[in-house]
N, C-alpha and C positions, 0 to 999 in steps of 0.2 A: 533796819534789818539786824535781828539778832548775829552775834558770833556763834558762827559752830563750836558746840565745846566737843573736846577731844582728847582723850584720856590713854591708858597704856595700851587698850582692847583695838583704838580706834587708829594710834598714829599715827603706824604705819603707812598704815592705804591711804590714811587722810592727809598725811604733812609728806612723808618720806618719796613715798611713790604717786605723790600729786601729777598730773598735768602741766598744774601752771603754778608757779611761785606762789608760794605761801605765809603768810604775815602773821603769825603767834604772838598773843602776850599772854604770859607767865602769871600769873597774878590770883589772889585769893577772895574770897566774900570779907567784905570789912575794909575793903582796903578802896580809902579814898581817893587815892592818887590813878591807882589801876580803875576804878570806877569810871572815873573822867577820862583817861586816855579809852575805854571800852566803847562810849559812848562819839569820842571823837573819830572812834576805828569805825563805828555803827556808822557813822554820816556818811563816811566815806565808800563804804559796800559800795552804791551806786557806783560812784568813780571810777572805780576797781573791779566791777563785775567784768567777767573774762581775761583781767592781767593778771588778778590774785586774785588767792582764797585769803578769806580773815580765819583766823580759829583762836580759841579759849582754852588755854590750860592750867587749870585747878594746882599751884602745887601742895594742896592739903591734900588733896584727891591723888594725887600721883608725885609724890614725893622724889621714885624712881627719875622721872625726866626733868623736874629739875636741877636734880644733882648730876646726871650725865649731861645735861648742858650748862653746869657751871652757873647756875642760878640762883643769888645771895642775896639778891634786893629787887624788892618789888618796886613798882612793875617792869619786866624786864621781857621787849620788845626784840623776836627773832625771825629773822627772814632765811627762808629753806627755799633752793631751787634745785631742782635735780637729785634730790635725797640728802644733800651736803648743806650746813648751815652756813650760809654765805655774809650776813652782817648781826651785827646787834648793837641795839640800844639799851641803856639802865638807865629808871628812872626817870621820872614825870617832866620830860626836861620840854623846854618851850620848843616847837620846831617838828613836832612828829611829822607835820605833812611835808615838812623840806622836807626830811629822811628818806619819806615815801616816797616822793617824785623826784628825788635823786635817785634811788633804786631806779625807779621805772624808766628815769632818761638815759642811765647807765645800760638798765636791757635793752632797750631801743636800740641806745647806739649801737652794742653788741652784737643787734642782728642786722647792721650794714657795713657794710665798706668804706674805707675813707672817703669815696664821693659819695654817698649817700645813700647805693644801692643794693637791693637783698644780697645778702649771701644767695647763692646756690643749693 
């Protein structure tokens, strides 16, 4: 499944005022490294349908958000929950699915109690 790409028109509603946590990479056409991690975030969709959204942000195309979030090396891996940018990764480094399902086991835990039960 493709990444939604997501540009200055779209952020907002799409990354900021999401639902459900959302998994951004920063990255450009040409770029080998973000190509490969695009495709490994592609596999993943499945996994992730209704934990996260995936989305694609161009920074040819939107220069503006890469530079409000501090974005100087491709490809560079950002996780938004509740409008606030909660983790980041730079860089094609080995380990993106640890990353990911450390997020995911960290919300988990977050929505229980120390024995194991929902919040309220």
């Amino acid at each position: 499944m493709p990444l939604m790409r997501v540009g200055t028109s779209n952020f907002q509603k799409e990354v900021l005022k999401s639902a459900e946590p959302v998994i951004a990479i920063f990255s450009t056409e040409g770029c080998g490294p973000c190509e490969r991690i695009e495709t490994d975030l592609e596999h993943m969709a499945t996994e992730l349908a209704g934990k996260a959204k995936l989305v694609k942000i161009d920074i040819v195309e939107t220069p503006e958000l890469a530079e409000q979030y501090g974005v100087c090396a491709l490809p560079t891996l950002a996780i938004f929950k509740d409008g606030d940018l909660i983790d980041i990764m730079v860089g094609a480094q080995p380990g993106l699915r640890s990353w990911i399902l450390l997020f995911k086991q960290r919300r988990t835990q977050g929505d229980h109690d120390s024995k194991g039960a929902p919040h309220s």
